[in-house]
N, C-alpha and C positions, 0 to 999 in steps of 0.2 A: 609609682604605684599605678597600676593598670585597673582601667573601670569600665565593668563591661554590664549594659541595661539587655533586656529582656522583659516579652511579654508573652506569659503562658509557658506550661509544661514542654511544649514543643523546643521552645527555643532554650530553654535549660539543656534540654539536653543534645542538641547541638553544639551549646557552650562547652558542656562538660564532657563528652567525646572528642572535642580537638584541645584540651589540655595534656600535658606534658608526660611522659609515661612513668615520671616519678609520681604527680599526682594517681594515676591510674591504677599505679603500684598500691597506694593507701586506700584505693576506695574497692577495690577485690575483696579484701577481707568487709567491709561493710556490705556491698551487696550479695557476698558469699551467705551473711550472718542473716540476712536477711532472707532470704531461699529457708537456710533450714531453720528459722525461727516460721516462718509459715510452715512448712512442711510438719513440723513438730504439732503446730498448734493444729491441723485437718485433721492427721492420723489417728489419734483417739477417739475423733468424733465419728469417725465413721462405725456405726452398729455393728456388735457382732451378732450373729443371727439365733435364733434358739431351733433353726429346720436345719437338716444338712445342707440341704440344696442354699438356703439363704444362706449358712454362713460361708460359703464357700462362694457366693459372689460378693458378703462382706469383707471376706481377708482379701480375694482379689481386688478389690477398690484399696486396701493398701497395699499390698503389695507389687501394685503396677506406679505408685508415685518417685519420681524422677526428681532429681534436679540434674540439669544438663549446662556443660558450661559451653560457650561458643570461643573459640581461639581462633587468630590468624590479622587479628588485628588489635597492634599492639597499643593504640590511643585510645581500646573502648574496652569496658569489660561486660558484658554480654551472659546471662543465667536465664533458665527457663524453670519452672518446677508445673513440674506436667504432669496427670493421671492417664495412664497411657489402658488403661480399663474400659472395654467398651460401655460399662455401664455408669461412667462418670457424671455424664450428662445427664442418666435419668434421675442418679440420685440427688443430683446439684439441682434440678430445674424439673421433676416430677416428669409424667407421663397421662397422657388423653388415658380415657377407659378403654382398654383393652379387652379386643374379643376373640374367641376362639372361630376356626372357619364354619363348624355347626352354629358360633352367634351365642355360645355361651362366655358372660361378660366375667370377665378377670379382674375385674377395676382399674384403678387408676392407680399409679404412683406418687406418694405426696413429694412436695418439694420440700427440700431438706437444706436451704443455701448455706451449705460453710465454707464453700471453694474460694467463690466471690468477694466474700465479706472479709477472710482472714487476708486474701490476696492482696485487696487496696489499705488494709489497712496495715499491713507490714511493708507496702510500696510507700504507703507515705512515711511509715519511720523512716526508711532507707532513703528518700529524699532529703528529709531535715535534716541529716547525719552527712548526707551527700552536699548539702545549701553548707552545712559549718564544718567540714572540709577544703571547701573552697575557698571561704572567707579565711579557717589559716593559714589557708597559701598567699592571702592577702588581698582579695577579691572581698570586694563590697555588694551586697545583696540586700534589695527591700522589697518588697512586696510579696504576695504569696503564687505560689505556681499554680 
């Protein structure tokens, strides 16, 4: 039986990028599950607008979300889930008070955080799923990443 220690997120996942491409094989479908279990849970939250002008920058803030996979390396599996909207940022992380060039004030934009918040915490189910996948390959793990 093979024992392999680590200390922090970093070094997990060094661990678990040079395992075996059968393991890699079983952890696809869990990080796959993971992309659109986040993806699922953002999408509704995003406002639909009651102006036309707003709602057509609320359907584009879904309509620009991604998940993208990365290939070419077959020891790691690699997913991104991305808002490719350039207005992702404002709504994730609000906006200063905005002014017109005559200096009439527009306000601000509130912050709305749901990018963030559903991100790590669908990162961490996908770790703990990822920490007892490795241990039924027979890998022993204590501590928390």
């Amino acid at each position: 039986m093979s024992q392999v220690t680590w200390i922090g997120l970093d070094e997990l996942k060094r661990f678990l990028s040079s395992l075996p491409i059968d393991i890699v094989a079983e952890a696809t479908p869990i990080v796959m599950a993971a992309a659109e279990r986040h993806r699922a849970e953002v999408l509704p939250q995003y406002a639909v607008g009651t102006k036309p002008k707003r709602d057509r920058l609320d359907k584009k803030l879904r309509e620009d979300v991604e998940i993208n996979t990365y290939s070419g390396d077959k020891m790691a599996v690699r997913v991104a889930v991305i808002n490719y909207s350039k207005h992702a940022g404002w709504y994730e992380f609000g906006t200063a008070a905005r002014h017109t060039k005559p200096g009439w004030n527009r306000g601000a934009m509130p912050a709305r955080p749901i990018w963030v918040r559903s991100a790590e915490r669908h990162r961490r189910i996908m770790w703990d799923e990822l920490v007892a996948l490795a241990e039924r390959f027979g890998f022993t793990t204590t501590g928390t990443p």
